[in-house]
LOBAKOL-311916 format. One line per 10 residues: number of its first residue (from 1); for each residue x, y, z of C-alpha. Coordinates in Angstrom, 2 decimals, always signed. Example, Ala and Ser with C-alpha at 12.3 -4.5 7.8 and 13.67 -1.06 7.14 Angstrom:
<sites>
1> +12.30/-4.50/+7.80 | +13.67/-1.06/+7.14
</sites>
This chain:
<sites>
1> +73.31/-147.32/+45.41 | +73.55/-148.82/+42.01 | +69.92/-150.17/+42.50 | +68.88/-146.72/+43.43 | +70.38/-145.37/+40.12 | +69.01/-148.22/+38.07 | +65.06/-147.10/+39.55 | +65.95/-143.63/+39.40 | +66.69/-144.09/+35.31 | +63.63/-146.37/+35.09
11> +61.31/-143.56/+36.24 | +63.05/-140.69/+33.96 | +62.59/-142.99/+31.20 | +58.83/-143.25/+31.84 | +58.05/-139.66/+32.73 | +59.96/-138.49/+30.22 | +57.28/-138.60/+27.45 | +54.45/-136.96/+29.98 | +56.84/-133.89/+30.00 | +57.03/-133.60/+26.65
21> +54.14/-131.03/+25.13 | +51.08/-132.96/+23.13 | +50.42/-132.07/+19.77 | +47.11/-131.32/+18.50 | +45.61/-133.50/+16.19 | +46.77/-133.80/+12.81 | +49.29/-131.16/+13.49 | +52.18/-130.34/+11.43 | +55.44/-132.63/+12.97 | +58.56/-133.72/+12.06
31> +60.38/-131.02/+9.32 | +62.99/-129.90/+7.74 | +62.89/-125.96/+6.20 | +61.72/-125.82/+2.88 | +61.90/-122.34/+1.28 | +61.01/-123.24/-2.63 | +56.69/-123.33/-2.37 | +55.66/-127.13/-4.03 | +54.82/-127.40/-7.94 | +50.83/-126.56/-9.61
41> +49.17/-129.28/-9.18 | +49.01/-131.38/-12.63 | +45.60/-132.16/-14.41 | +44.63/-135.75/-14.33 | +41.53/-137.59/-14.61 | +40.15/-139.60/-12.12 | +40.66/-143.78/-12.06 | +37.35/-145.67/-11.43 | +36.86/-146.58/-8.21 | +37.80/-150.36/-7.77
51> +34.89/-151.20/-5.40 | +32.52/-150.51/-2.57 | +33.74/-148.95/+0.38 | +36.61/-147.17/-1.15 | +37.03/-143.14/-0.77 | +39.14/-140.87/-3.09 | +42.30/-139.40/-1.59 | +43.98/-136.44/-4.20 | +47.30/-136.85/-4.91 | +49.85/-134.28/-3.72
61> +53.38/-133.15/-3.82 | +55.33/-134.52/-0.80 | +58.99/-133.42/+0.16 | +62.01/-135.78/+0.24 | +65.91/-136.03/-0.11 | +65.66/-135.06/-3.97 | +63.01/-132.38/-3.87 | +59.51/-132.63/-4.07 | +57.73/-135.34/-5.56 | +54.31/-136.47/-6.59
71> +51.95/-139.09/-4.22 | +49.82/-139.58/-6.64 | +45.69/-139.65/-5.97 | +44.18/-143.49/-5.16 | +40.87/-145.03/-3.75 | +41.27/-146.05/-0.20 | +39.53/-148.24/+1.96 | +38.63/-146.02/+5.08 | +39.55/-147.49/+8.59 | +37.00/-147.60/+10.15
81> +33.14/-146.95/+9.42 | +31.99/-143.40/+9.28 | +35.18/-141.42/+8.53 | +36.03/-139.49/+5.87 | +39.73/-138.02/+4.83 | +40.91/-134.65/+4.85 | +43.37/-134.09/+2.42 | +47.09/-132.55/+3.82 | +47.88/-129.18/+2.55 | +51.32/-126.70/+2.52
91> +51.03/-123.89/+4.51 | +53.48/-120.60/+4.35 | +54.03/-119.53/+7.80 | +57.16/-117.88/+9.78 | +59.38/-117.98/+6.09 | +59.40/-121.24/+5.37 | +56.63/-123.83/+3.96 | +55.19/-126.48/+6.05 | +53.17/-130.07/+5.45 | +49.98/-129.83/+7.32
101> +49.43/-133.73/+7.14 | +45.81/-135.29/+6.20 | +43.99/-137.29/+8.44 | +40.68/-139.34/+8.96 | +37.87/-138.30/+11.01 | +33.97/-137.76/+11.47 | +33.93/-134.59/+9.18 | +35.98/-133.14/+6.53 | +38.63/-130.42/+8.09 | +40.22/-127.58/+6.52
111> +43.00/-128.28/+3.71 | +44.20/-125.13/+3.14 | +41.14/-123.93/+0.36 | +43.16/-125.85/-2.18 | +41.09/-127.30/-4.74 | +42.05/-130.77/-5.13 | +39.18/-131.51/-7.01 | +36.83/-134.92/-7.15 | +34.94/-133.83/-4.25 | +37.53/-131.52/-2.89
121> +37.00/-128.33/-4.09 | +38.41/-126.17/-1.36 | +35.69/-126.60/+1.38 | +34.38/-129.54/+2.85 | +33.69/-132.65/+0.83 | +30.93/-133.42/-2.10 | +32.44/-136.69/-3.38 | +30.73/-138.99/-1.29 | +28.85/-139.54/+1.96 | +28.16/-142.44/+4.68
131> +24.83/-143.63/+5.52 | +23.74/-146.56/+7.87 | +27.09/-147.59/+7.11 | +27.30/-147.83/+3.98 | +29.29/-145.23/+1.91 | +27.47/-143.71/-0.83 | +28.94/-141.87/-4.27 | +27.95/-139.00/-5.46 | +28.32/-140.00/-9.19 | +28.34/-136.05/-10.43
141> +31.83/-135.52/-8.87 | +33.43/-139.18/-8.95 | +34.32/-141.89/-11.27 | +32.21/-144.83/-10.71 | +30.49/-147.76/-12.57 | +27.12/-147.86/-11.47 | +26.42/-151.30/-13.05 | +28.90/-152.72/-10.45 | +28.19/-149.92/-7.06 | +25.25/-149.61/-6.88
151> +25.45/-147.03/-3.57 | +24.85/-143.98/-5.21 | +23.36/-140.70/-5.64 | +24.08/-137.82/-8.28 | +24.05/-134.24/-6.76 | +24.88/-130.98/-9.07 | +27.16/-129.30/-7.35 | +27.84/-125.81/-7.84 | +31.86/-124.45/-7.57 | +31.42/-120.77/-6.97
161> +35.16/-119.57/-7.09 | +35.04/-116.72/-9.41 | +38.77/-118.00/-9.94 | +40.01/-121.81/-10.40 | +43.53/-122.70/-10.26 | +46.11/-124.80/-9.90 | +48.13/-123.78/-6.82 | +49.25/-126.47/-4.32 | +50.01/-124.64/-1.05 | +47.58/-121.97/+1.24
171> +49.25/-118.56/+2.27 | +52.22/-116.35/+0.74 | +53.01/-115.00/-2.37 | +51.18/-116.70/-4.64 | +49.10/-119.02/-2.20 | +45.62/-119.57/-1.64 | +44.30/-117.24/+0.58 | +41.83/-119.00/+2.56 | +41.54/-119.55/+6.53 | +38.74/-122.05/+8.59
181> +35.88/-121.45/+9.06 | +34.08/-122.38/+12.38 | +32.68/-125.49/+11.31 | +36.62/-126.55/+9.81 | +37.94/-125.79/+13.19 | +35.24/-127.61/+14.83 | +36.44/-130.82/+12.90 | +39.76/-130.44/+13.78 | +39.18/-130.88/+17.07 | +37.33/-134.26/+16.74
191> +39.05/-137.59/+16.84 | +41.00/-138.42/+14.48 | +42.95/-141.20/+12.97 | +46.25/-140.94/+11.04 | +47.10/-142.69/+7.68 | +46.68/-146.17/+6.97 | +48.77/-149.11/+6.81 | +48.18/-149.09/+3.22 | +48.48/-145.18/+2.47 | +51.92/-145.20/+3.99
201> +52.85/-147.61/+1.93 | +51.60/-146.17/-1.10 | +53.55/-142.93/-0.05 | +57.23/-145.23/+0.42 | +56.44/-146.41/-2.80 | +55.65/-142.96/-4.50 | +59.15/-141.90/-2.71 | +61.07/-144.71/-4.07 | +60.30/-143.77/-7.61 | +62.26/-141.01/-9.56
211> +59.74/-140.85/-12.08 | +57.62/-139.02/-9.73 | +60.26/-136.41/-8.91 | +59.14/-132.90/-10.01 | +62.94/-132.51/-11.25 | +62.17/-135.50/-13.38 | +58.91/-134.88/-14.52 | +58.51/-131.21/-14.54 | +55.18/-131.40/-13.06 | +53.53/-133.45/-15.20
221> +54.21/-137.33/-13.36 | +53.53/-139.48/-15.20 | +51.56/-141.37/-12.81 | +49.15/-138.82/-11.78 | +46.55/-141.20/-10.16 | +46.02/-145.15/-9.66 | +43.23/-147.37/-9.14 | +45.27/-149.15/-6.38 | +47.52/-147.76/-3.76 | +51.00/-148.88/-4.69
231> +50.03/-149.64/-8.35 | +52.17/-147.80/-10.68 | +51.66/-149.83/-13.75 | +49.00/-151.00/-15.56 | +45.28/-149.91/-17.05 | +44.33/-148.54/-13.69 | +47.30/-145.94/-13.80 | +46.44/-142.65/-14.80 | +48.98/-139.69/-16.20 | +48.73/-136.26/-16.03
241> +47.66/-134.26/-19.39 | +48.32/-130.44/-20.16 | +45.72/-127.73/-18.84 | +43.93/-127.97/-22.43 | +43.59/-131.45/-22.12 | +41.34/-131.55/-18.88 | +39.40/-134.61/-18.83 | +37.88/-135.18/-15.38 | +39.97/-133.24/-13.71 | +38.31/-129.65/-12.81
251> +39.58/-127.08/-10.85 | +43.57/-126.90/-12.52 | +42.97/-124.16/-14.74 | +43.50/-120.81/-14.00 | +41.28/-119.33/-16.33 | +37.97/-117.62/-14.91 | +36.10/-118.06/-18.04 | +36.88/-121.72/-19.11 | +34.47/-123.21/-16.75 | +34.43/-126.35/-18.56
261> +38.18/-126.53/-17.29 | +37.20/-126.84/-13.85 | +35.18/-130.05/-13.28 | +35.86/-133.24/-11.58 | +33.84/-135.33/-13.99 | +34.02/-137.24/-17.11 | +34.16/-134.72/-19.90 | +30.26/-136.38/-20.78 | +28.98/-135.61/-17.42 | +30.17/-132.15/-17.86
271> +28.19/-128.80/-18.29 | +29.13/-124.80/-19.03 | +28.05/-123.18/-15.79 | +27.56/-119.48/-15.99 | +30.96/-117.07/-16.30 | +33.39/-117.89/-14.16 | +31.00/-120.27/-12.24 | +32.09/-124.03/-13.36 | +29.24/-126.25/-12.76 | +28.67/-130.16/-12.55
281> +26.26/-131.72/-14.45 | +23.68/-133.99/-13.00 | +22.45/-136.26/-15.24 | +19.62/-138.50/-13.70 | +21.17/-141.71/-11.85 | +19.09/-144.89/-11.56 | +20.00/-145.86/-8.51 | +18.64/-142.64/-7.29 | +16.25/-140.05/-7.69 | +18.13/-136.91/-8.77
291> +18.27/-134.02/-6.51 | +18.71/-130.30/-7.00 | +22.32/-128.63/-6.71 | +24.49/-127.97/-3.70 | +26.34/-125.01/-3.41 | +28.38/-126.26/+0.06 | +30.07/-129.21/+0.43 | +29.21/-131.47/+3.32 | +31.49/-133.95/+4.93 | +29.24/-136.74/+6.13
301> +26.01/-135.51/+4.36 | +26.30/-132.99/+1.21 | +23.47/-130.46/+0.88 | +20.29/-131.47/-0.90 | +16.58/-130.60/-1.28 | +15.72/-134.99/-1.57 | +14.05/-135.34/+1.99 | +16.29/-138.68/+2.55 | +19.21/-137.00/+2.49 | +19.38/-134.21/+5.94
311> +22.13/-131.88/+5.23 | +24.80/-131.81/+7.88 | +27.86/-129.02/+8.24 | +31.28/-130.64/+8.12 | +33.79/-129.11/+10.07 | +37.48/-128.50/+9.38 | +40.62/-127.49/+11.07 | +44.20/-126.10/+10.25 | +45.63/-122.91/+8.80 | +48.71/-123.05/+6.20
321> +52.23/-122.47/+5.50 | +54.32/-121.10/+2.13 | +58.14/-122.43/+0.91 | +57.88/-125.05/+3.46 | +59.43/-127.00/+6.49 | +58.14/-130.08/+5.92 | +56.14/-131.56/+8.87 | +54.15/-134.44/+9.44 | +51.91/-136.96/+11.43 | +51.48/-139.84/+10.66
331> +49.78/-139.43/+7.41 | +52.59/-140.21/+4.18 | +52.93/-136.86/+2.77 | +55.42/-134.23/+2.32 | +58.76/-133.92/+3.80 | +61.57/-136.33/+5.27 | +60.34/-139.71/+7.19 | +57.10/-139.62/+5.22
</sites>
């Protein structure tokens, strides 16, 4: 009888798990309610990438014991060849706000329409793109030195948002109204891969550190952005400025007429677009012939005319949540056990 009971637990213990319902791919998991929507997100500029292969993850305002507090933005290797990361987002759904956690994959997903800028201006992904392996920069969007990478291209890219701010979470009062589009949900349903090793890490040590608490910092961290995951310290740590102060940082301004304000470029790569329509400029890169503008942002392959670069559509995935239970997957991000 006993060795009846002792098989009998054995099997529970294994079918247990198969009983329990799946969740979809970078879904929202563990949470706790969160009814007070996450802080603007603060102006920064962007730390030069520290070598080939890296890919710029935004920084963003996770949930712990002591409020919310700021992960800041980093270069990260990806994990495997190919993939490309779509940022987490806060999403206001049922009363509460919920972490929709980022995640790796083939294509760029949805993020909730906020414009994390760098590449990430709401839809899809301009910042970069992977070809025969080898992942290329697209030097109008992202901080690199071209004398050491010498993967890269320089697309104009067009942001035409009549209306650029600094809002941090999709849905409610006050949230970005945006939903997926076909292509976004297409990408959510791809395979995907959760954090890295390293981007947890880099989230543990964000958590650890008061100085990142919004109570602390009032919204303006004073790590905004590091070369390194995990570096909070040195010349590769960045801090955030006021709106006025903008420096490659576009898209946190709420102004419709400063478009200036909205680019993710060095201030000398910058150029006025037309009213309300902030615009990247250009300039002519060596280490490739310059191509005309893209008004879409790709995931694997941004939009241009240059005949060696075939556009491809990027998908996305997830809708958002307001004043938030924080849920996650994997990915280091808002909310308890992040």
């Amino acid at each position: 009888m006993f060795r009846f009971g002792k098989y009998l637990l054995l099997a529970l213990l294994i079918l247990a798990p198969l009983a329990l319902p799946s969740a979809a791919p970078a879904q929202i998991a563990v949470g706790v309610s969160i009814h007070i929507g996450p802080p603007a997100l603060p102006v920064y500029a962007q730390p030069v990438c520290p070598g080939v292969g890296y890919i710029w993850t935004p920084g963003y305002w996770a949930y712990g014991d002591d409020g919310y507090f700021w992960v800041p933005g980093t270069w990260v290797l990806a994990p495997t060849s190919g993939y490309l990361w779509t940022p987490g987002y806060w999403g206001w759904a049922g009363g509460a706000y919920f972490w929709h956690a980022g995640y790796w994959g083939p294509h760029v997903g949805f993020y909730g329409g906020i414009n994390y800028g760098f590449g990430y201006g709401g839809v899809g992904f301009v910042g970069g793109e992977w070809r025969g392996g080898v992942y290329h920069y697209n030097t109008a969007v992202t901080n690199v030195n071209t004398t050491i990478i010498h993967n890269t291209y320089n697309t104009t890219v067009i942001n035409n948002n009549t209306t650029v701010n600094r809002v941090s979470f999709n849905g409610g009062a006050g949230g970005v109204q945006a939903r997926p589009n076909s292509a976004e949900l297409a990408a959510g349903n791809e395979h995907h891969l959760a954090s890295t090793t390293t981007q947890q890490q880099h989230f543990q040590a964000a958590r650890g550190n008061r100085a990142l608490l919004a109570s602390e910092n009032h919204g303006h961290p004073a790590v905004a952005a590091t070369g390194r995951p995990g570096v909070f310290n040195g010349k590769e740590v960045v801090a955030a400025h006021g709106v006025g102060q903008n420096a490659n940082r576009p898209m946190n301004t709420s102004s419709t007429n400063n478009a200036n304000a909205h680019l993710d470029r060095p201030p000398s790569n910058r150029t006025n677009g037309s009213s309300g329509t902030p615009k990247y400029n250009a300039t002519t890169n060596s280490n490739r012939p310059p191509t005309t503008t893209t008004q879409h942002p790709n995931s694997t392959q941004p939009n241009t005319t240059h005949s060696s670069q075939p556009n491809t559509s990027h998908p996305n995935n997830r809708p958002p949540s307001e004043p938030h239970e924080h849920h996650e997957s994997g990915h280091p991000g808002a909310g308890h056990g992040r």
